[in-house]
N, C-alpha and C positions, 0 to 999 in steps of 0.2 A: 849681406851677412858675411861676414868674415869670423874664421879661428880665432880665439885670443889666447893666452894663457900668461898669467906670473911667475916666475921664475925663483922672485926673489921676496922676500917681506910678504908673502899672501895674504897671513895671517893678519898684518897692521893695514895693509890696504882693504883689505873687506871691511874694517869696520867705520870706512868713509863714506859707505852708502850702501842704500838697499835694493831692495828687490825696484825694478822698474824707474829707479831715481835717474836722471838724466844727468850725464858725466862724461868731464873733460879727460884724455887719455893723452900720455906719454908715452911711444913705444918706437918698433922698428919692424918692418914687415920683410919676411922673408919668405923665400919660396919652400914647398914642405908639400909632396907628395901631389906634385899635380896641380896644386893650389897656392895659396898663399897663407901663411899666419902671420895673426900681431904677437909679440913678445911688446909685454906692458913692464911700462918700469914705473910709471903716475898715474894714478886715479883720483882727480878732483869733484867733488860734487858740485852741479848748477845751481842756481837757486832757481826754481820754478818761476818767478815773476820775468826772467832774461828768456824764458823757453816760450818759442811759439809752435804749438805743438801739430799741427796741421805741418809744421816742416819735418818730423818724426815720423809721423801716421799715414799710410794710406789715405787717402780723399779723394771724394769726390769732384772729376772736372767741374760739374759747376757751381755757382756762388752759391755758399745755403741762403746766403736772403732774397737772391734771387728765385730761388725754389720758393721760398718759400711766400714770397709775392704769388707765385703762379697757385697754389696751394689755397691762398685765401682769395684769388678771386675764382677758385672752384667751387668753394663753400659760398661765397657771396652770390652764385648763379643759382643755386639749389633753391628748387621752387617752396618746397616743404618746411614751413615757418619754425616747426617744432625740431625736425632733424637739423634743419640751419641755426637754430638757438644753441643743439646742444653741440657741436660743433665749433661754432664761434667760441662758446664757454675751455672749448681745450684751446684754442687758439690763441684765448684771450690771457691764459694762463701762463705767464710770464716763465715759470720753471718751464713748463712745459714745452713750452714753445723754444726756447735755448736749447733743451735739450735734444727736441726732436730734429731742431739743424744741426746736432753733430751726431746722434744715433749712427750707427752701423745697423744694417738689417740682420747681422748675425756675426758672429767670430770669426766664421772663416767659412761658412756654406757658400752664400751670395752676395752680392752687395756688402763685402768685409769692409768696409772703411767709412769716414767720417762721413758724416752726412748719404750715405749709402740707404737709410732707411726713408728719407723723405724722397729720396730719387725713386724709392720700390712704387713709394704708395704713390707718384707721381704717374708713374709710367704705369702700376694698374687702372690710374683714374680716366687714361688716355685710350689705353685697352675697350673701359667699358664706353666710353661714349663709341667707339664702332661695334662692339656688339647690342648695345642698344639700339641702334639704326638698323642693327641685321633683326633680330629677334622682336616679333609684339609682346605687350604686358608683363614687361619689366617694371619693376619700379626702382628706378633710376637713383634717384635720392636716396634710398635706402642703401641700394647698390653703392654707391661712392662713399655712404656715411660706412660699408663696412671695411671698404675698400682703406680709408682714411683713417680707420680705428683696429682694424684686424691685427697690429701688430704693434699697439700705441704701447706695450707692457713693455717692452723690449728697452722704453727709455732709461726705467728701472731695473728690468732685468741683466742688461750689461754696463759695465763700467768701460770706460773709456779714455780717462781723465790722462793716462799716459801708457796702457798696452790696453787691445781688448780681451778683456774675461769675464765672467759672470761674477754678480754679484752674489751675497749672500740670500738674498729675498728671491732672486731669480734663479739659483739653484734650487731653493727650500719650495718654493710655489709656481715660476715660470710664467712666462709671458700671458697666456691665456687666462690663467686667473688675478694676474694683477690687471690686466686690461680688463675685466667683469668689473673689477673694483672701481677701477676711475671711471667708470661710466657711470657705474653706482654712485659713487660720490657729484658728479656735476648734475647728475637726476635729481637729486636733491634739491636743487637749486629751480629746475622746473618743472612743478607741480603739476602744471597741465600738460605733461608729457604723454602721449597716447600711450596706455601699457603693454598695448600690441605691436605697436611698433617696437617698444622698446625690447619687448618678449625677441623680434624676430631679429634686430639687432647682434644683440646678444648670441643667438644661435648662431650668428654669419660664424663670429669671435668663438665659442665654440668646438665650432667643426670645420672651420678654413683650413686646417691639417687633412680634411678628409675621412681619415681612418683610425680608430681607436688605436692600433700601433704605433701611428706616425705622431701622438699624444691628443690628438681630439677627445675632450670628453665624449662627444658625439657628431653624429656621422651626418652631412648636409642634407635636410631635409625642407627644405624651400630651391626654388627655382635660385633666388639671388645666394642663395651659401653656395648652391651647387656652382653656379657661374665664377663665384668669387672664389672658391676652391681652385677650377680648373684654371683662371688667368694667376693665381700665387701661385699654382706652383710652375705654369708656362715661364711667368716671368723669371721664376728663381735659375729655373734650370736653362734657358738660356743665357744667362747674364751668367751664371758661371761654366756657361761651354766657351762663352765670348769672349771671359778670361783668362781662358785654359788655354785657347787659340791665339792669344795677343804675347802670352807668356813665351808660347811655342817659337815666336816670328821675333822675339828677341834675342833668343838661343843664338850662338853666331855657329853654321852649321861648319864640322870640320874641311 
């Protein structure tokens, strides 16, 4: 991040582009109070097809197809015919599936960047297979299916396409209720979904915030929300102390 400011013509060069548009710049950097600023004398607009935006954006070190290879042979291990149907059906969903290899897990909490959300739901899915080894009468499948959907709204809910923000639908309704919906919507599709499973599901989605304050409609009341509650938010909060600390070691110290 660097200062910039126009000097000259503001007025005619603002209206060469907008908010978030990707542009070419003419200037001279000078130093200004400890720092440096640009003084702009050109602003040209990119054309979006020349922009590869993964070089703009934060991202995730690894490949999203790579992840997301790892991702589907999680759901291909899942013993549970019915949770592995409706699973595969998000998987198999062409938007869906692009989109969740570039989600962020959030704007700027944890996991802020490209492909940062299928990294979450990776690394909780890793989580559970050792607390399932620690803990009896789990049920595991279910466990991973909330693990893998608990924050599947967020595809919708943030935009991405060239800074992250939220979108209109994910302002107006938020991740936890557009995520009840696409689950709603691929139910559809398997009738012979057990409705209890899908009941308890649901609840992971829910209450995986924990706490009516933190935006849970409600508060984890199964064995697997509770587990899946306490590894979101392990994961979130260290993954952004692990940032805070990498940022630190960048610093160049005086």
């Amino acid at each position: 991040e660097m200062e910039a400011r126009v000097w000259d013509d503001a007025e005619d060069l603002s209206r060469k582009f907008g908010r978030n548009d990707f542009v070419k710049i003419k200037g001279s950097a000078i130093a200004y109070q400890g720092g440096l600023q640009l003084n702009i004398s050109e602003i040209t607009k990119i054309d979006e097809e020349k922009i590869e935006v993964r070089d703009f954006l934060p991202a995730s070190r690894r490949e999203p197809d790579e992840m997301m290879i790892e991702l589907e042979s999680i759901v291909a291990g899942i013993k549970n015919n019915p949770i592995r149907k409706l699973l595969s059906a998000f998987l198999e969903d062409a938007e869906i599936k692009n989109l969740l290899k570039l989600a962020p897990a959030a704007k700027s909490m944890h996991h802020p960047y490209l492909g940062g959300l299928l990294e979450h739901v990776l690394s909780l899915c890793g989580l559970i297979e050792g607390v399932t080894k620690h803990y009896q009468n789990i049920n595991k499948d279910l466990l991973l299916a909330g693990a893998i959907l608990h924050d599947i709204g967020k595809i919708y809910e943030l935009k991405f396409e060239r800074a992250f923000d939220y979108s209109d639908e994910g302002r107006l309704l938020g991740h936890i209720t557009i995520g009840i919906g696409m689950i709603d919507k691929k139910l559809e599709n398997i009738p012979d979904f057990p409705q209890e499973a899908a009941m308890l599901l649901k609840h992971m989605l829910l209450s995986h915030h924990g706490h009516l304050e933190f935006g849970s409609p409600k508060r984890p009341k199964t064995v697997e929300a509770v587990i899946l509650y306490y590894l979101d938010d392990m994961d979130s909060k260290v993954q952004s102390l692990q940032t805070l600390i990498e940022k630190e070691k960048e610093i160049p110290s005086n």
